[in-house]
N, C-alpha and C positions, 0 to 999 in steps of 0.2 A: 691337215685335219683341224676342223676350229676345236679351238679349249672349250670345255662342260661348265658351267655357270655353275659356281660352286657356295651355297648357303653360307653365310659370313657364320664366323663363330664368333661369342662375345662370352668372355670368363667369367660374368657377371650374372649369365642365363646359368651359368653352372652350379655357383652357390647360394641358389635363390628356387622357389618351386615348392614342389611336394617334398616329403620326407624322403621318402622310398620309390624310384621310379627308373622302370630300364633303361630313359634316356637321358635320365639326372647321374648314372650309377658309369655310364658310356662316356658322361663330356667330364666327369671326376679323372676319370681316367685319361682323357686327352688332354686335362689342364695339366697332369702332372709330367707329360712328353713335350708340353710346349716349347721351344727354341726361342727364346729374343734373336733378335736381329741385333748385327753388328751395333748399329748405329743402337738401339736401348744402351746394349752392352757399356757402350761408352759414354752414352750421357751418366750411368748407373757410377762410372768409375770415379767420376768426379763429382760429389756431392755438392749439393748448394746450400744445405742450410742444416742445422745441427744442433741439439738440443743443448750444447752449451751456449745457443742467445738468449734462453729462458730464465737465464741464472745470473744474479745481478755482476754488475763487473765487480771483480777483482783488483786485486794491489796490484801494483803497475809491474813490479817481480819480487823477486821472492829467493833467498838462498837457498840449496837441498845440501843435502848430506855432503855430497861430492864437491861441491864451492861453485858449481855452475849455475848459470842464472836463467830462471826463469819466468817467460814473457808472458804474460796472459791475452786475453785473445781480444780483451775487453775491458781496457786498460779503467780505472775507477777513477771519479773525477771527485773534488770536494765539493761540488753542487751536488752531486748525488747522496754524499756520504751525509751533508747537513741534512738533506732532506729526508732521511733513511733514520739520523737520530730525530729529526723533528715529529713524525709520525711516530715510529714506536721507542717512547720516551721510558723509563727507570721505575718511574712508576706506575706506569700501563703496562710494565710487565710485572709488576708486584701485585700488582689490582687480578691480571689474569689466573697468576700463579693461587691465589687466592680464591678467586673463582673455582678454581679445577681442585681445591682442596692440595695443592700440593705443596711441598717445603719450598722456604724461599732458599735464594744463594747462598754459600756459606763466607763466600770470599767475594772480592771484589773480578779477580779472574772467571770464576765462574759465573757472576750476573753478567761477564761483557762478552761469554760464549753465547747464553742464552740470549742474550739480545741479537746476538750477530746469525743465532739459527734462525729467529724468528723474521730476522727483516730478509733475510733470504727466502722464507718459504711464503710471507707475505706478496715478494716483489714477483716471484713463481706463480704466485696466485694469479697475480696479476696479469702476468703477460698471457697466462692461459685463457685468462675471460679478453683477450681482446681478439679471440683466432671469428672470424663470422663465422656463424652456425647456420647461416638460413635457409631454411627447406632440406636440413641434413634429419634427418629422422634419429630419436634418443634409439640408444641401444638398450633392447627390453634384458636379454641375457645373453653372457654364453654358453654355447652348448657344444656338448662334443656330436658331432653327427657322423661319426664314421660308423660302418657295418656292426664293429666288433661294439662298442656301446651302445647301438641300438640294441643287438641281441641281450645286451647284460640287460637293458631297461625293459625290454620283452614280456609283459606278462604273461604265462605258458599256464596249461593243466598243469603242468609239474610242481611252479610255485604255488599253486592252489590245493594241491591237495590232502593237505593240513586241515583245510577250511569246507573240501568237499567231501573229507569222508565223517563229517561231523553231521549231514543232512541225510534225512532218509524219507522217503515216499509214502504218504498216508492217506487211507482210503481209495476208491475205485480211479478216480481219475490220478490221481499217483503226484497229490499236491505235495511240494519238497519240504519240510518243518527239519529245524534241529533238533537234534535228539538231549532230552532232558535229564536221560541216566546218565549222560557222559560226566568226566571232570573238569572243572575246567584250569588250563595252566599257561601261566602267563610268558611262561620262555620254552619254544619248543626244541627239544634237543634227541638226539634219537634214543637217550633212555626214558623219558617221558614225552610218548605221541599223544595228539590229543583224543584218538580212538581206544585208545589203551586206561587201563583204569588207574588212575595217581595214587600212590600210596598216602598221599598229604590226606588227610579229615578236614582240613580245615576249606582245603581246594575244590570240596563236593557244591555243586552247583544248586540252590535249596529250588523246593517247590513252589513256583506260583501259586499253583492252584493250593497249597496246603491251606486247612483255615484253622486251623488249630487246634489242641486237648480237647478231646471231650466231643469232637464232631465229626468221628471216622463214622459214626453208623447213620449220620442223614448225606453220606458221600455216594453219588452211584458215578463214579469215574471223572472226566470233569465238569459231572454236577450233582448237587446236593437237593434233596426234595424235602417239601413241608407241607405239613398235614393241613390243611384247612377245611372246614365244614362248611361245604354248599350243596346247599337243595337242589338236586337233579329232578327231572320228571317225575322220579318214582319216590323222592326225598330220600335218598342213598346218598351216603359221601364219596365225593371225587377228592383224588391227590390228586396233587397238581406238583411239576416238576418245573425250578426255574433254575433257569442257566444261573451260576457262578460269574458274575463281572468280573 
């Protein structure tokens, strides 16, 4: 019986794509039953390279507690070490320290720590800008993309409706407006909902439309009318009603 020509899988079509999709949600799941093959297995057991080359060399050993000596991986040479004092020099670290507003050393032990952190995290710097980046695309963010954080990130009628029992329907076509009797409150917690009325006074939401002492009786809802004298046909006065801006 010949073999079924079987669609290559590649692990990289799996975490790449849409967010949410049945055959994004299928190859999640078969990336995590994958088997390496022997041979990964074994290239995996033996490492080739190791984030102790990043790190400038070291003293050639070192005594520990127990009297045994130890070798460094990346023995430090005194061409390195002049040129490691020649760059970050006693006063380019007192210039910095100054800079950043910070205290200088108080001891001579202590300014030869601080210099020995900074030519390490310099020479770090360094070997990291020499890795080639080209045609590697910046990483914009991480994200968690699994089911259970998308549901937390979800936005649902549930979390909204705080926000939709504060809208209510007005007039014939059933336009939505927030309602301007309510309170308003700036932390919602379930003894003050924001449909419910706040006992704060000071939390009462005021009237736009108010215009002030003295002008409830030229109010007819929200608008206000003024009398003005114009000659109609029969030279009778017309009021004239103008909307409130």
């Amino acid at each position: 019986m010949p073999r079924l020509p079987r669609q290559t899988f590649s692990i990289r079509t799996a975490l790449c794509g849409p967010i949410t999709s049945p055959s994004r949600e299928k190859e999640l799941r078969l990336v995590k039953k994958i088997d390496l093959s022997p041979e990964i297995e074994s290239l995996l057991e033996t490492p080739t390279w190791s984030v102790a080359s990043l790190l400038p060399p070291a003293p050639p050993r070192r005594k520990e507690r127990d009297g045994s000596d130890l070798k460094s991986q990346h023995p430090s040479t005194p061409a390195y070490e002049a040129e490691a004092e020649e760059e970050i020099t006693r006063d380019k670290l007192q210039h910095l320290l100054k800079l950043s507003a910070l205290p200088l050393p108080k001891s001579v032990a202590e300014e030869n720590a601080m210099l020995r952190d900074l030519r390490d995290q310099v020479h770090f710097v360094k070997e990291i800008q020499k890795v080639d980046t080209t045609g590697v695309q910046p990483l914009v963010a991480i994200r968690d993309e699994t089911s259970e954080h998308r549901r937390e990130q979800t936005i649902t009628r549930g979390k909204l409706a705080e926000y939709l029992a504060l809208e209510v329907k007005k007039g014939k076509n059933g336009t939505i407006r927030r309602r301007r009797d309510t309170y308003q409150v700036t932390s919602f917690s379930p003894d003050s909902q924001p449909w419910r009325e706040d006992p704060i006074a000071w939390s009462k939401v005021e009237d736009p439309w108010a215009t002030g002492e003295g002008a409830e009786t030229r109010r007819m809802g929200r608008y206000f009318f003024v009398k003005r004298r114009q000659d109609g046909p029969a030279g009778q006065e017309n009021d004239k009603s103008i909307k409130d801006e």
